[in-house]
C-alpha positions, 0 to 999 in steps of 0.5 A: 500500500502505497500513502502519499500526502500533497497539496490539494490541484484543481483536479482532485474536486471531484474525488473530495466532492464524492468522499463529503458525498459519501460521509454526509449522505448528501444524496440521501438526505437532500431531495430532489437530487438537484438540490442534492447536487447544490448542497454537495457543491456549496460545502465542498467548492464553499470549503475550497475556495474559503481555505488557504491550506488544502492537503490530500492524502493518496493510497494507490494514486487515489484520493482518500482523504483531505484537509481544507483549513484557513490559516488567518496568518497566511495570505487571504484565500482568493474566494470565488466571485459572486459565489454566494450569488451562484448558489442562491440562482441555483436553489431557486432554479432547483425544479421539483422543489417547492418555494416554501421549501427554498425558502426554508433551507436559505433561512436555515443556511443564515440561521446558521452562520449567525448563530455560529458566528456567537461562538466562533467569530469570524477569520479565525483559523479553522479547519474547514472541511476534514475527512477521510474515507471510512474504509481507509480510517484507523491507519493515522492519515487523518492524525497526519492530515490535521497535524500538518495544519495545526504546525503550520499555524503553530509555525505562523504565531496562530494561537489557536485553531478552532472546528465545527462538528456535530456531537454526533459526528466526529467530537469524539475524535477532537476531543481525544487529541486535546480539542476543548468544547467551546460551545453548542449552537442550533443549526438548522442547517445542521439538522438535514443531515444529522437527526437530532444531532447537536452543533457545536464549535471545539478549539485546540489551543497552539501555544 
């Protein structure tokens, strides 16, 4: 088994968009499937172009897991233009969907970045967007993922690096390599994916 880590290329969007597929279920628990194409697109392309670390790790020349962080030391990640907009004209030309329904998802999507703006801020380092195909968890890539992005910062003069996650997702994970729980939020947005699942912000400090 050959494991190899790099800096994330254009090229492996749709290998990263296909492993958040896979991990959030985005197929399953967005309907119809054109909004499930949107949902999939704004948190995977979203997570690209807000991130100025982008890492994957390779096993046998295929992607299996990535790491899109934002380093607020480093140089401003170049967002997409008017990529805000681009998703709003794609919900509301999702067909098959009703307006009451678009509706009620942006209202989820604004509840949501208000709320966690209470805890979290805003420009903070973060990571974005972290996973790791299931099949290959267990064997450290993730450990080594997240480790090259917390030295970074560490290296920069950040202080601490902050992670959004769901209690019923990986916090376990976090808080066993030294996150602490900052806080929990309410998350509509949160609850197209997770069933009575929980929001919340955890922190490593890097001092």
């Amino acid at each position: 088994m050959k494991v190899s880590f790099r800096d994330y290329i254009d090229s492996d969007y749709e290998s990263c968009e296909a492993l958040v597929n896979d991990a959030w279920k985005f197929d399953l628990h967005f309907k119809p499937q054109d909004l499930s194409n949107v949902a999939q697109y704004m948190y995977t392309k979203g997570s690209v172009t807000g991130s100025n670390f982008k890492r994957v790790v390779e096993i046998d020349g295929k992607v299996t897991g990535f790491i899109f962080g934002l380093n607020e030391m480093s140089p401003k990640p170049e967002r997409e233009a008017l990529f805000e907009l681009k998703i709003l004209k794609r919900i509301v030309c999702i067909k098959g969907m009703a307006f009451r329904d678009k509706k009620k998802l942006l209202r989820a999507i604004n509840s949501h970045e208000l709320n966690r703006s209470k805890i979290a801020g805003k420009g903070k380092s973060e990571i974005i967007l972290f996973v790791v195909d299931p099949a290959c968890q267990g064997i450290g890539i993730g450990k080594k993922l997240l480790s090259a992005f917390i030295t970074q910062c560490k290296s920069s003069g950040v202080k601490s690096v902050i992670v959004e996650t769901n209690k019923l997702g990986a916090s376990s994970f976090y808080e066993g390599i030294g996150f602490r729980h900052m806080g929990n939020f309410y998350s509509p947005l949160h609850e197209y994916a997770t069933k009575d699942g929980q929001a919340c912000m955890y922190e490593c400090r890097c001092d």
